[in-house]
N, C-alpha and C positions, 0 to 999 in steps of 0.2 A: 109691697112696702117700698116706699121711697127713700134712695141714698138720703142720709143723712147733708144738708147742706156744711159749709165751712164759711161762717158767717163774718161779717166783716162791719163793726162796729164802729160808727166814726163821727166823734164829738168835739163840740168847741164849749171853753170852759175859761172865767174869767174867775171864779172863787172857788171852783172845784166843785160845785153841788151837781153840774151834769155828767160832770165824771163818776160822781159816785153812785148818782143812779144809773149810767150807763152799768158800772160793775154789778149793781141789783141784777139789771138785765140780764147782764152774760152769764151771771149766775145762773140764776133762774133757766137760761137756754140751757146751759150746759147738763142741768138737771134732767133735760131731756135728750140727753146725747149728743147735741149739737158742740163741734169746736168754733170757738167766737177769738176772731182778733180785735181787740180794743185800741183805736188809733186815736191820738188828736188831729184835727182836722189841717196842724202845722205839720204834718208827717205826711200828708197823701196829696195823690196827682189822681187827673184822671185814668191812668194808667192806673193806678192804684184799686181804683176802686171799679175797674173793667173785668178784673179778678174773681168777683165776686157773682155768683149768682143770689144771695141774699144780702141786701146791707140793711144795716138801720144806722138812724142819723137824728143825733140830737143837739138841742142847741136854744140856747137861753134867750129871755128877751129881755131886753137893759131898758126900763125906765117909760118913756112914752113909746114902746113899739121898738126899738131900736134894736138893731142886729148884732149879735157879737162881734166883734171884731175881725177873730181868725177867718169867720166865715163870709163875712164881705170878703177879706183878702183873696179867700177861695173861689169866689163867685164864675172869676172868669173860667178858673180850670173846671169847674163843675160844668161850665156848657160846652164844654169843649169832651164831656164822658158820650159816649155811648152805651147806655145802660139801658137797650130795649132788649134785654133778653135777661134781664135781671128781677127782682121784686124786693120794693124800699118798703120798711117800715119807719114812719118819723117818731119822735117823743119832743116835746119844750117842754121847757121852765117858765115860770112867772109866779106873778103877787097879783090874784082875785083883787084883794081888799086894794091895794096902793094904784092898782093898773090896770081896774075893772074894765077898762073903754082899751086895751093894748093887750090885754092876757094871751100871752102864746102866740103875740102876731108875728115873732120871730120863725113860728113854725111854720103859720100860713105863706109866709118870704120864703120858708126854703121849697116848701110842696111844689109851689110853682113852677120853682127851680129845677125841683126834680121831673116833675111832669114832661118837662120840655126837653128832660134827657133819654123818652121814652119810654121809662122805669113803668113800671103797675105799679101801683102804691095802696100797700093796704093796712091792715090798723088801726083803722078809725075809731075813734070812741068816742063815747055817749056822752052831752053838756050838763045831763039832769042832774047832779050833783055839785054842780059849781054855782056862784053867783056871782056871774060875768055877765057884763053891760054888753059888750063889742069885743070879736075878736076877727082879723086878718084867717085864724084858720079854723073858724066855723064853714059849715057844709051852706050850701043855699037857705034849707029852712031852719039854720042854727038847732039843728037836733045832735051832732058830731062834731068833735074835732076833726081835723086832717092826721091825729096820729094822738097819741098817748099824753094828756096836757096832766101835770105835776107842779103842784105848788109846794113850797117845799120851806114858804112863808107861814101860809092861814092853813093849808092841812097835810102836814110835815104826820102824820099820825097816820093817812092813810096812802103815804107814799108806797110800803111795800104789798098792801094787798093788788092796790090801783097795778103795781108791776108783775103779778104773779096773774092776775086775769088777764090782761094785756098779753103778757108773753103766750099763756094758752091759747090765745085766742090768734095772735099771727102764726104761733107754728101750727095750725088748722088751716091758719088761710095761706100759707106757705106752701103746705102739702096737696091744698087743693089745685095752687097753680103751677104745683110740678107734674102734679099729675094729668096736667092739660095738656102742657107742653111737648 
């Protein structure tokens, strides 16, 4: 059995809807023993999240694709992390309906992001359930997101399942990459 990680949760939030799915998250973790710190992304350095051998990082997308704010501001300090001994799970926000050709490309902006700080990134989830045109964080054959995609516009109904599958399924893939290590 594997030590339990001390998880480090870290969101940017302009109406507060990724905050509050981030707290489904923690929840959810914590149900499986897991201690989760909830940060906004105005609170952390890359030292901050050096800390962590588990993060997850969420973060909205505003309008045609557009990146939250706090998280632009972060951008620099995030490539400044060394996080190759870590393992990131992502989650976004968006509107299917209003931003079919943009849904969650704020997430595909931070993946990359994270990729380049050497992170493993896992989490991915499945598109068959959306009706999304175009997204920044679709996999090559658009069969995946790059992390947990929540609309919380057009299906605000199946926000807490989509969280309670999601969360089982990275602390599986959590465990399987500590157990590599």
């Amino acid at each position: 059995m594997t030590k339990l990680a001390h998880i480090g949760l870290v969101f940017g939030t302009d109406t507060g809807n990724t905050e509050e799915v981030g707290g489904k998250i923690a929840k959810a973790l914590r149900a499986y023993g897991y201690t989760v710190d909830m940060m906004n992304v105005t609170e952390v350095t890359s030292v901050t999240l050096q800390q962590y051998k588990f993060l997850i990082m969420g973060i909205p997308t505003w309008d045609f694709g557009g990146i939250q704010e706090d998280w632009e501001d972060f951008e620099a300090d995030l490539q400044l992390a060394d996080l190759s001994e870590a393992v990131v799970a992502l989650y976004g926000l968006g509107d299917q309906r209003g931003y079919g050709d943009y849904f969650v490309d704020a997430m595909g902006w931070l993946y990359e992001r994270v990729l380049a700080t050497g992170a493993e990134v896992v989490g991915h989830w499945p598109t068959q359930s959306y009706n999304v045109a175009a997204s920044l964080a679709f996999n090559e054959n658009k069969t995946e997101f790059c992390g947990l995609a929540i609309d919380e516009d057009q299906q605000f109904e199946l926000t807490d399942s989509r969280v309670q599958a999601w969360v089982k399924q990275i602390v599986a893939e959590y465990q399987r990459c500590a157990l590599a290590s």
